[in-house]
N, C-alpha and C positions, 0 to 999 in steps of 0.2 A: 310503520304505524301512521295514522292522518292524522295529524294536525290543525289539518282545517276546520274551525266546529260549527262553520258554517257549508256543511256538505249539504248534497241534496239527494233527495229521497232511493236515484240511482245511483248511489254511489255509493249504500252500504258497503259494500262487498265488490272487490277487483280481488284479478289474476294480473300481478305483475312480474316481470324479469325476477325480481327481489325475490316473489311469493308470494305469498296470498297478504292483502290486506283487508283490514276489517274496521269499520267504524267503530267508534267506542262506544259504552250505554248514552253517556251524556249526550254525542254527536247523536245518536238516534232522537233521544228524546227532544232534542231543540228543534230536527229539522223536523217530526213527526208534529209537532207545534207553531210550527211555521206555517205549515199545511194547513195545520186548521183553524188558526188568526187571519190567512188568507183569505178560507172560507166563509168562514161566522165573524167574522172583525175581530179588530185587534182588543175589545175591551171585554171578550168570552173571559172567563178566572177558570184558571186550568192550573190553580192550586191543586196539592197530594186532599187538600180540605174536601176538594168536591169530586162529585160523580166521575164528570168528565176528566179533572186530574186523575184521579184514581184509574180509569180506564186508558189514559194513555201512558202512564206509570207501566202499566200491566203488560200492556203492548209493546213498549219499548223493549220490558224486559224480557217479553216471550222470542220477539226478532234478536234482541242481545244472546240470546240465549242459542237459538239458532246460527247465530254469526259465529258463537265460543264451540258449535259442536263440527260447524266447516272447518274452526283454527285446530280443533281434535284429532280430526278425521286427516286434516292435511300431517298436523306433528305425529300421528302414529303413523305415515307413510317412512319417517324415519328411526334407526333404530337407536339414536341420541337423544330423543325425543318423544316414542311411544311408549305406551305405558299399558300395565295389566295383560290381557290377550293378547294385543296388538303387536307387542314387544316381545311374550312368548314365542306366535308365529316368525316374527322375526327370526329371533334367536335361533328358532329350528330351524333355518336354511342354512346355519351355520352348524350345524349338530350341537347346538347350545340349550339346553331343557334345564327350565327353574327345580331346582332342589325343593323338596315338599320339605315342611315339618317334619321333624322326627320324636322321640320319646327318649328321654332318659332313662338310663340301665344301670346297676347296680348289683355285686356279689355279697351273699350273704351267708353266713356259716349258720346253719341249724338243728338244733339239738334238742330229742324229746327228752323231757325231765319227768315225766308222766309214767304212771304204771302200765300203761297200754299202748296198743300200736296205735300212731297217726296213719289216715292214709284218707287224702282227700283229693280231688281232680282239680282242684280252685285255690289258693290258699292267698289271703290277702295280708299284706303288713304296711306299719302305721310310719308315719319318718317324727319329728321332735315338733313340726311345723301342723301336723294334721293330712298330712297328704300322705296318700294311698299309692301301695305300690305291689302289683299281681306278680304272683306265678302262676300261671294258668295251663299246668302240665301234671299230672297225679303227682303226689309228693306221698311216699309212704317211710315212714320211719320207726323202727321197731325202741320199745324203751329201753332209755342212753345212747340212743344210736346218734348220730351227729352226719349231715352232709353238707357243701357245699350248690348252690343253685343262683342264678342269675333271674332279678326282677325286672318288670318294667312299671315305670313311672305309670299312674293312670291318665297323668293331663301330660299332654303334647307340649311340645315346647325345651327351652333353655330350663329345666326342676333341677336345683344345686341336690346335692346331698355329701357332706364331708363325710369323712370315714366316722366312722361311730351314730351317725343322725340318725339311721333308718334301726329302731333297738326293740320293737316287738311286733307281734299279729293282733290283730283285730278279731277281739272275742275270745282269742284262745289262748289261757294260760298256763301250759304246759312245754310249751315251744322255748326255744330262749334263743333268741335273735342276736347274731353281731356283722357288726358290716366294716371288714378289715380293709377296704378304701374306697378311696373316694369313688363316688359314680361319676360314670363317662355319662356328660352333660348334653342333652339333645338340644334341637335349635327349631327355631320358626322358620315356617318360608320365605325359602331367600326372595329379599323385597325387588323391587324393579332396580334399584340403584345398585344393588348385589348385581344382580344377574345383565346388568349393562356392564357394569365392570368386569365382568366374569368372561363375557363374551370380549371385551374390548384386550383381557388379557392373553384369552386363545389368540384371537386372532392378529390383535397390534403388536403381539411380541415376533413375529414375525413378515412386520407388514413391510410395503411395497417401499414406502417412504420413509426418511427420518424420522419427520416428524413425529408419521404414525408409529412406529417402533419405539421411539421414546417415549410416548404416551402410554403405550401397552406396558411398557417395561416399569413404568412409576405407577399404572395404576396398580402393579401384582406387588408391589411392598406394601405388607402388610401393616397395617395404620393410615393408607392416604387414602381417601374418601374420595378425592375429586383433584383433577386437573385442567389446568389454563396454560396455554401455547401460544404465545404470540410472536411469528415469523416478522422480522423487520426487513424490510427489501430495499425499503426506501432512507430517504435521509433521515434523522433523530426524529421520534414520534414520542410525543407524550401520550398517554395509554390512560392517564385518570387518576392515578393516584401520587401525579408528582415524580413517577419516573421516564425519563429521557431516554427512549431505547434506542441503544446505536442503532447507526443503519447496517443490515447484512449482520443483524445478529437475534438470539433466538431470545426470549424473556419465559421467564417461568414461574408460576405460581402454584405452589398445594394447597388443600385442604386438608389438616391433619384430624384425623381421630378427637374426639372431647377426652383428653388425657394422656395420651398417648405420646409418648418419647420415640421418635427415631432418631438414631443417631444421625451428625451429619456425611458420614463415612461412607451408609450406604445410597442416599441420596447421589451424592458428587460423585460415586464411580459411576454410577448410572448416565448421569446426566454429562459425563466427558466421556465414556466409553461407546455413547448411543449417537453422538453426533460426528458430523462428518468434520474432518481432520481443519482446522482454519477459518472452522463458524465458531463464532464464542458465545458466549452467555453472557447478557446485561446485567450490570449491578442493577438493584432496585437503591429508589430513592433514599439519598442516607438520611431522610428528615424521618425515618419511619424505625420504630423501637428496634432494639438489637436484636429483640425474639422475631420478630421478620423480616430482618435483613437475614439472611444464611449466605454460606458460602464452603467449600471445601479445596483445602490444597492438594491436587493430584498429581501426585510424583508416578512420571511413567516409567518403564521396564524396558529395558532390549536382551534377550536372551537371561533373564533371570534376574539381571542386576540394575539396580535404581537409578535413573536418571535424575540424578538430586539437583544439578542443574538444570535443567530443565522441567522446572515446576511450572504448574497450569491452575489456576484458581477457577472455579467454575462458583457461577450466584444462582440465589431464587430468592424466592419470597416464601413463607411462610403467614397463609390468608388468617386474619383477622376476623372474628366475626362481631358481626354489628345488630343489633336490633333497636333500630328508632321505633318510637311506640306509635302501637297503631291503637286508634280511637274509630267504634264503630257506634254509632245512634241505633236504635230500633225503636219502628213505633206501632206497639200492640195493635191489633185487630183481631176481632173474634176468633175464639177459640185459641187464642193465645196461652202458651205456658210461657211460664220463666225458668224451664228446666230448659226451652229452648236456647237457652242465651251462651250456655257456656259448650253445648254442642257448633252453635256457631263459631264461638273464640277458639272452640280446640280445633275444629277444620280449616279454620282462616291460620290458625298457629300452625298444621302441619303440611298446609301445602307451601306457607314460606320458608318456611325451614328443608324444604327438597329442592327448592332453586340450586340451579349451579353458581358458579363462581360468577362475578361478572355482569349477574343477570339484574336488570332495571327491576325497582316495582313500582304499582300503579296503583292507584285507587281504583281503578274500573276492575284489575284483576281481583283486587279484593271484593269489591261490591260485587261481582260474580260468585265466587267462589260464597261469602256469605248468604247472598239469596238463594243460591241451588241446596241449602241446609232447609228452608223451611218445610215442615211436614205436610204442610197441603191438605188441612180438615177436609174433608167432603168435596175437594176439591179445587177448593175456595184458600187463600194464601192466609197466613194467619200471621205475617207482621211484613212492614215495608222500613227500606233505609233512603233517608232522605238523599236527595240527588248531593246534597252538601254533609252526608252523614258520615261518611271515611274521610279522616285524617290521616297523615304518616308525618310525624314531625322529622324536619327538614327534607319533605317533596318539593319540588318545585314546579308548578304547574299541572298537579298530580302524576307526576312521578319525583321516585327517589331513585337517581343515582345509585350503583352500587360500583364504585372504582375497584374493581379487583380483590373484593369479600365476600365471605357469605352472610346467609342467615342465620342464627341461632338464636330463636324466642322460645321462654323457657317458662312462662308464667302469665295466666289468665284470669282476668277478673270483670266480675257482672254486677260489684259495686252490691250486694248482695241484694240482686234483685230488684232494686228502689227503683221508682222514675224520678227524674228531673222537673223542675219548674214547668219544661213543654211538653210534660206527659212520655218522654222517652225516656229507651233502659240506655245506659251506655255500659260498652265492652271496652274493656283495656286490653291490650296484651302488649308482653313487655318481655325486657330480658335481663337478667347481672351480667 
């Protein structure tokens, strides 16, 4: 990232050793201001108040914008990193294809209680909740007659239905419904974070390297969400959150499931059965709660029987999640809604909540991500965020640190709709 906020005009945008770098919105808009205090003098007002501010506000953010779609196009070049299509194609050089949506299904016992025969090509029934659920195959039933038949859910997705929920048809009072278990539960399209793990499991569970095979191997235990690896080659490194990792030793961090119990049984075979024989695993710092220090005692085997002497303790971390509150200003402009406000908090809330472990954030990432929300009446933007409108409490120099955690922000607020003394809305988002 540049640091210097005093770039010049060519220096938005470099290709370095590193990768791609890119100026931040703020570095555009001071040197794009530079530029034209040189021109017009230094006493032009290129306040957001006036024309000219507003026009370079706008500019800054259309080249920002451009800048954030070269950082796009270079992180979908990777498959740790792409997202949507891009990450699909990926995944299919691997023979890796996202799992669609599916529909929840359900068995149902039916029996006509009616003087007459049923016999219909369509037949719908109701669950306890209101949802509908087809069979869409003739159903004919002579009276008293009783069959069993399999439904499907009519909305896509994870629809529960426990044994007993799904207990009549729709319109028709002669049927008599029972549903003796529970329905096999459909699901949503596996998201990018699914189907990168999914792939990282094909293929890392048998990878080239440790590393990589330990990685595959912890992503496929079901409850970890995400993984951090850090190889020590060198002398003791501090890593950021206080722990001192030997040198010539491996560190390890999860992200576990919101709820989720793994034991630590199946963690610690993993993590001593996957590395190579005389690398160890670093305790993490003992100043950090007991629920993230982990550790497991692995007693190894020769020929069936336990080498009880020869015990091996293997550590990790178990990630914490953090949410420092983010404060965002908005300042209306024609055709402004206030329904836009919480569309913003919830886009700004779900793209930090998909950061990996580790991963910094910024106030320019956020002042992106909330201006690419606006609906764009006619063309025309209908609200702006001051260059000083994002907050992160404890950023430092707009960014926050993230030592070896994630995000989990769980709650957004638009302050219901009011403006403030300078005519702005402000957004909260926050977390328990």
């Amino acid at each position: 990232m540049i640091t210097n906020n005093t770039i010049d005009i060519k220096d938005f945008v470099k290709f370095t050793n590193a990768g791609l770098v890119t100026a931040s919105f703020t570095q555009i808009r001071d040197a794009i201001t530079r530029k034209y205090k040189s021109i017009y003098g230094e006493d032009i007002d290129l306040s957001t108040g006036t024309a000219d501010g507003v026009f370079i506000y706008d500019m800054s953010l259309m080249i920002n914008n451009i800048l954030q779609g070269f950082s796009q196009m270079y992180s979908n070049l990777s498959v740790t990193t792409a997202t949507g299509v891009y990450l699909d194609r990926l995944c299919a050089l691997s023979n890796i294809t996202r799992k669609p949506a599916t529909y929840s299904t359900a068995s149902l016992t039916i029996t006509n209680i009616g003087d007459a025969e049923y016999n219909q090509d369509e037949t719908t029934f109701v669950d306890n909740s209101g949802i509908t659920w087809s069979y869409k195959q003739n159903l004919t039933l002579a009276s008293g007659e009783s069959t069993s038949i399999q439904v499907t859910c009519d909305e896509i997705g994870p629809i529960e239905a426990d044994q007993g929920w799904i207990n009549k048809t729709l319109e028709i009072s002669y049927l008599t419904v029972t549903q003796p278990y529970d329905a096999i539960v459909g699901q949503n399209e596996e998201t990018d974070a699914e189907l990168r793990r999914r792939r990282a499991q094909s293929n890392l569970g048998g990878g080239l390297t440790v590393l990589e095979s330990l990685q595959g191997a912890l992503l496929n235990i079901s409850g970890i969400r995400d993984s951090y690896i850090r190889n020590n080659l060198d002398d003791d490194t501090d890593i950021g959150d206080g722990t001192s990792v030997d040198a010539h030793s491996v560190y390890v961090a999860l992200r576990y499931d919101e709820g989720v119990n793994i034991e630590n049984e199946t963690i610690g075979k993993i993590l001593y059965e996957k590395m190579t024989p005389g690398i160890l695993t670093s305790e993490v710092n003992e100043d950090l709660t007991p629920d993230e220090k982990r550790s497991y005692n692995y007693i190894p085997q020769m020929g069936g029987v336990n080498l009880d002497s020869f015990p091996s303790v293997v550590y990790w971390k178990k990630c914490k999640p953090v949410h420092p509150t983010i404060t965002i200003k908005v300042k209306p402009l024609n055709n402004f809604s206030t329904d836009t406000l919480m569309i913003i908090g919830n886009s700004v809330k779900d793209f930090v909540n998909g950061l990996q472990i580790n991963t910094n954030l910024t106030i320019d990432d956020i002042l992106v991500e909330a201006s690419s929300t606006d609906p764009m009446f006619l063309s025309k933007r209908t609200f702006l965020i001051p260059s000083n409108g994002v907050t992160i409490i404890g950023a430092v120099n707009g960014v926050y640190s993230n030592p070896i955690t994630y995000y989990n922000y769980t709650s957004v607020s638009d302050n219901n709709g009011t403006l403030d003394e300078n005519n702005l809305y402000t957004i909260t988002i926050s977390g328990v």
